[in-house]
C-alpha positions, 0 to 999 in steps of 0.5 A: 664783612671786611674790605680793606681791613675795615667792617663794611656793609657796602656793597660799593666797597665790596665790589671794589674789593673783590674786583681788585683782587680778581685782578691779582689772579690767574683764574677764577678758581684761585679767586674763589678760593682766595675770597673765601678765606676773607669770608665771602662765596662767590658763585658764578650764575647766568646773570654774573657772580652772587656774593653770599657771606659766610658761614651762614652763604647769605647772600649780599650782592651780585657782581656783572660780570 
């Protein structure tokens, strides 16, 4: 998927991407919605937020949150 304007892989990468753009937020809501648009679903569960990657929602990580 694409972080940063690059094809990545890593989850590392990933993470950090989500996270800051998290920061640039008012809610989580707007966050979702703001990532789908760069091709990822995140859903929030009880051990934190799955990043699955769409269109197929495979999931490639979770986030601790």
């Amino acid at each position: 998927m694409f972080a940063e304007n690059k094809l990545t892989e890593d989850m590392a990468e990933v993470e950090a991407f989500l996270l800051r753009e998290r920061d640039k937020v008012l809610s989580e809501t707007e966050w979702r919605f703001r990532m789908r648009g760069y091709g990822y679903n995140l859903r929030r569960t009880e051990d934190g937020v799955e990043v699955a990657r769409l269109p197929r929602n495979e999931l490639i990580g979770k986030l601790d949150m």
